[in-house]
N, C-alpha and C positions, 0 to 999 in steps of 0.2 A: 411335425418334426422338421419343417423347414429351414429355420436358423441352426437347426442342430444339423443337417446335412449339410449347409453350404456356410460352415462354419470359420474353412479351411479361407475364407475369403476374408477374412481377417483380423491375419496375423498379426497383421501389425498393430491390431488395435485393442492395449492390452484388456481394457473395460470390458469389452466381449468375452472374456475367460473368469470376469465375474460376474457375470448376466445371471440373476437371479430367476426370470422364465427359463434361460437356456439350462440351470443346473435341475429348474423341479422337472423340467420334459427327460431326463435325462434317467434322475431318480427315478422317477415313474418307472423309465423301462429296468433299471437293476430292480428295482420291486415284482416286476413280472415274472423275475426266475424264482422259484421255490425250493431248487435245490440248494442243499446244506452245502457251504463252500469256503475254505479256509485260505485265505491272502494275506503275505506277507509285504508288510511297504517297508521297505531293506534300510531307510535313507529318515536319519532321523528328523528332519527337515518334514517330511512327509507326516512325520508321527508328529509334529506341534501343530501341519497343518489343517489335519485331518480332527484337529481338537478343535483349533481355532474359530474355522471354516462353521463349525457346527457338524460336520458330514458323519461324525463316529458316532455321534448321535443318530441319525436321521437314516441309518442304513436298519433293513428290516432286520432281526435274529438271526437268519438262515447265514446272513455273511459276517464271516468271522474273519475281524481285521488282528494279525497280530504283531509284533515291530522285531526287525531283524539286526543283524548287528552292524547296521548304521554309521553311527555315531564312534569318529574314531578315537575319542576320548574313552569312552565306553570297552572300549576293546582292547586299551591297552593295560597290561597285566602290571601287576603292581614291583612286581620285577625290575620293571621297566624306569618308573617313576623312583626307585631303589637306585636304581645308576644316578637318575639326572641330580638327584641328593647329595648323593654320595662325591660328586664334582662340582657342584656349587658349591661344598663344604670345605674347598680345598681353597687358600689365600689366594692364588695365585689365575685364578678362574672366576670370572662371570659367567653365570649360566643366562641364559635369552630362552624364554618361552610364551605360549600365546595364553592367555589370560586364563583361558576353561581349564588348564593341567595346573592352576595352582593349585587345588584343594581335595586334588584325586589322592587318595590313600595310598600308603605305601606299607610298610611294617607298623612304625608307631607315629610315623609324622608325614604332612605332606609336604609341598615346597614352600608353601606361606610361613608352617608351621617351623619349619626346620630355620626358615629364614629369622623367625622371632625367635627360637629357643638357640640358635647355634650359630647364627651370623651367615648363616647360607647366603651366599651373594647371587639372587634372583631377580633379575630385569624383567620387567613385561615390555614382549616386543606385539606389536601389532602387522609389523611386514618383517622379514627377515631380513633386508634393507637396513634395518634399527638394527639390527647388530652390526652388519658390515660396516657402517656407519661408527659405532662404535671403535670396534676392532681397529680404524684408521687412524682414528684419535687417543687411543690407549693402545699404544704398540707394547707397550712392558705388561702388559694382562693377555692371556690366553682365554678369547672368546667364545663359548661354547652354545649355536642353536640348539635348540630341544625339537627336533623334528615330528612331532603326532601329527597321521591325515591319510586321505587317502590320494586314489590318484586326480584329485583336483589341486591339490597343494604342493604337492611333490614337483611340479614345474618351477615352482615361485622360488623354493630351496635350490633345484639345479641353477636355475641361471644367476642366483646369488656365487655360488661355487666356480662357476666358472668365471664371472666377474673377478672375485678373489685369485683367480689360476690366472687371466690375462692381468691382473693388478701387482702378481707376486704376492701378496699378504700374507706372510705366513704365520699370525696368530689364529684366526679362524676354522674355527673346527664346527664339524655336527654329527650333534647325535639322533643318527636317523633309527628311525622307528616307525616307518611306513608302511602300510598295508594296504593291501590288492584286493577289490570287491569281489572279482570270481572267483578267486580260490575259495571265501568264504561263502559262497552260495554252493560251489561243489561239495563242499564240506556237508551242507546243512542235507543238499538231498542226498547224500550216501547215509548218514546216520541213520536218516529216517526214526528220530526221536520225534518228529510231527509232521504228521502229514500235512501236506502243503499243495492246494490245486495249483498256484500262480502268485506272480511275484507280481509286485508296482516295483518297476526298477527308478534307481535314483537319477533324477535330473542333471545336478551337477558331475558327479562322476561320468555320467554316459557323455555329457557335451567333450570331456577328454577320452574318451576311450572309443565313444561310437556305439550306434546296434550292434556291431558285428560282435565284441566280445561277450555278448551275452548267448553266441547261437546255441553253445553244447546244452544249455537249459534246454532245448527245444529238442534238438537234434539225438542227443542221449539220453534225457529222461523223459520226454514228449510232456514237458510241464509249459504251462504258458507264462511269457511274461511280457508287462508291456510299460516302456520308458515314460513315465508322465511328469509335467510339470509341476507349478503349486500352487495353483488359483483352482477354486472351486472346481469350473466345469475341465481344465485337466485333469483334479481327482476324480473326479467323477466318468469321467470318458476311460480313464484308466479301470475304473471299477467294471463299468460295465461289459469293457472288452475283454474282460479277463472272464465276468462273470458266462458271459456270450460262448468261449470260446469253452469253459468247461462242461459247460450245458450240452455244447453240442462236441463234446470229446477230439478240439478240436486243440494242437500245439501250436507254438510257432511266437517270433516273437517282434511285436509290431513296436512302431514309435508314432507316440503321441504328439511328444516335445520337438514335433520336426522343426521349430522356428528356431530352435535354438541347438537338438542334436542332428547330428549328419549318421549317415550309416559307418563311414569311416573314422569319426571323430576328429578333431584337435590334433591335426599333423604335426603343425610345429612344436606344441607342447608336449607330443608324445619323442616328439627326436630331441628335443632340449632333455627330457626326463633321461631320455637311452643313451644320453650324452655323458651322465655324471655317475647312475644308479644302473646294477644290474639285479635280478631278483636275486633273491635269499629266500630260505625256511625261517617262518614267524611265527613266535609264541601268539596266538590269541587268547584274552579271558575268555571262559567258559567254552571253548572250542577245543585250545591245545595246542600244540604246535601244527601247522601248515606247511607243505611244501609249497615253496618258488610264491608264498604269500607274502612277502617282505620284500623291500626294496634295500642293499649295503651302496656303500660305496664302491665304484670300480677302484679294481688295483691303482692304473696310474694315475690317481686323483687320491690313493691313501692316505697323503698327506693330512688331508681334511678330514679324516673321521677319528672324528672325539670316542671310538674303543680304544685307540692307542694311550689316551690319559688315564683310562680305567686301571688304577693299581692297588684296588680295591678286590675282596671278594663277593658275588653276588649270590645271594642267598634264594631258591625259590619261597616263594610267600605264597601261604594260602589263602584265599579266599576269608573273608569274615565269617565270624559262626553267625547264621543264620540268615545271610544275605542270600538274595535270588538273584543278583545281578548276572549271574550264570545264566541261567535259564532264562531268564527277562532276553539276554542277546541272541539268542537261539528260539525266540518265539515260544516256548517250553511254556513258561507261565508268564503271566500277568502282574504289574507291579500289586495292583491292587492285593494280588495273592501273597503276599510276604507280609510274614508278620511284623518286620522292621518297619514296616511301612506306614508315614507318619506318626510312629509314636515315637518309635527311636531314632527314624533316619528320615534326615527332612534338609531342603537346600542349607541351612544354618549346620547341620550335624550330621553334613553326607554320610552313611556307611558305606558304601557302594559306591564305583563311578557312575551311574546311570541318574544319580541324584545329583552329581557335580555339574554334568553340561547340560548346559538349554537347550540342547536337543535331545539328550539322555530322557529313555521311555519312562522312568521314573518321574523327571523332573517335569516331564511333560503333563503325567497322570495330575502329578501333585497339582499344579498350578492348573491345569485347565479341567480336572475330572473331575465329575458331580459326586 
């Protein structure tokens, strides 16, 4: 186990985190536990690459990998997607959104669809930039981002907004729809709908937020979790430290991904975010509503939040009959477990968000699962 102890020597060099010796000495040792152990990899990114990799394969029975509510596409309620329709449909509004919330479900249509049936005016923006962008050049249109993410993306929209604030712009609006990864984890171990020894926490979200917001996993529920990358021997390191520390009834919650998270995280992007957004309570799919899991706009920045265009009523929408998308985000079941599953609901004829993004557990199964 030599290259796997003096690993940390490096970092820099990213081929060594797919070293093929260094991932089977590794295996080997997750193989040597026998206890029955259920891990959640929170971060949908995790769940294509843990298909990809080969590694969901190649883990013994005893470890049970299951995917958590990740994918912020995934988690946004159809509610949700019901506003951004409902304001693209109006003359006087361009809506801007990022490509993966075209074809999430709403009541009867999604935004691609509404766009062909109803003249929804929908832009695909790739940075929020394309909008403000926009917004300069079309001053007689009222611009509307479509904000879905979590806290990795939420920077990229604050310093859009304040851009706008120093520029004076006053067409540009958003509709934020952000959501906070620990409130959804606190969430998951109070239900105690599935037990769960240990989390793989997500990479990117932790390189903005840091170790530090994950300690109440350790500290209040004595669950382990630990930050890993997305190359082989980081899933892998992640697996086994998790599997290590259950074995030996141990908490606490380590970082893998030190070359790219800090224990404090992404300063500046966390005071840009605290600049524009304060939390809110958020509807999540199959969760519910969350307290302080949501990010609005601050008061004196209202100006910029597209609820004030909302002169619409918003309907709650339930869930599709016989979609597990629910349960799939909550680790509950397994895509493969839903009877929708590729007969009726397949990337061409999503029923469910989990089928729409390429990081959706779903979309994941489908395309990589034997």
């Amino acid at each position: 186990m030599r290259r796997l102890n003096t690993l940390t020597n490096y970092d820099s060099l990213l081929d060594n985190f797919k070293d093929s010796e260094i991932s089977s000495e590794i295996l080997a040792k997750i193989k040597s536990h026998k206890q029955n152990i259920t891990l959640m990899e929170v971060c949908g990114t995790h769940t294509v690459a843990l298909f990809k990799t080969g590694i969901r394969y190649s883990l013994p029975e005893n470890i049970n990998l299951v995917s958590g509510p990740g994918c912020p596409v995934c988690v946004t309620c159809a509610d949700t997607v019901e506003k951004a329709i409902g304001l693209a449909k109006r003359k006087d509004i361009v809506l801007f959104c990022f490509g993966d919330m075209f074809k999430v479900p709403g009541i009867e249509d999604n935004l691609d669809s509404a766009r062909a049936k109803w003249g929804a005016n929908v832009k695909l923006m790739y940075s929020p930039m394309d909008a403000f962008g926009f917004a300069k050049s079309n001053p007689d249109k009222k611009i509307v981002m479509f904000g879905v993410g979590f806290e990795t993306t939420t920077p990229l929209f604050a310093s859009v907004i304040l851009r706008a604030e120093e520029e004076n712009l006053k067409n540009l609006y958003l509709l934020a729809e952000f959501k906070l990864v620990p409130p959804a984890l606190r969430a998951l171990l109070d239900s105690k709908e599935i037990k769960l020894d240990g989390f793989i926490l997500p990479g990117h979200v932790s390189a903005i937020i840091g170790e530090k917001a994950y300690s109440f996993i350790a500290d209040e529920y004595s669950v382990p979790g630990v930050i890993a990358g997305f190359e082989p021997v980081d899933i892998l390191e992640g697996i086994y430290c998790l599997t290590d520390m259950v074995s030996n009834k141990k908490s606490g919650v380590k970082n893998q991904y030190k070359r790219v998270v800090t224990f404090q995280g992404n300063l500046k992007a966390q005071e840009i975010t605290d600049c524009v957004f304060t939390p809110c309570d958020s509807k999540w799919r199959g969760i519910g509503v969350l307290k302080d899991s949501g990010l609005r706009i601050k008061d004196e920045l209202n100006r910029f939040d597209a609820q004030n265009l909302i002169d619409f009523d918003i309907i709650s929408v339930p869930d599709p009959k016989g979609c597990l998308c629910a349960n799939v985000i909550k680790g509950i079941s397994k895509p493969t477990q839903c009877a929708l599953f590729k007969t009726v609901c397949n990337p061409n004829n999503p029923v469910g968000p989990c089928m729409v993004s390429s990081e959706g557990s779903c979309a994941a199964y489908y395309k990589y699962g034997r």
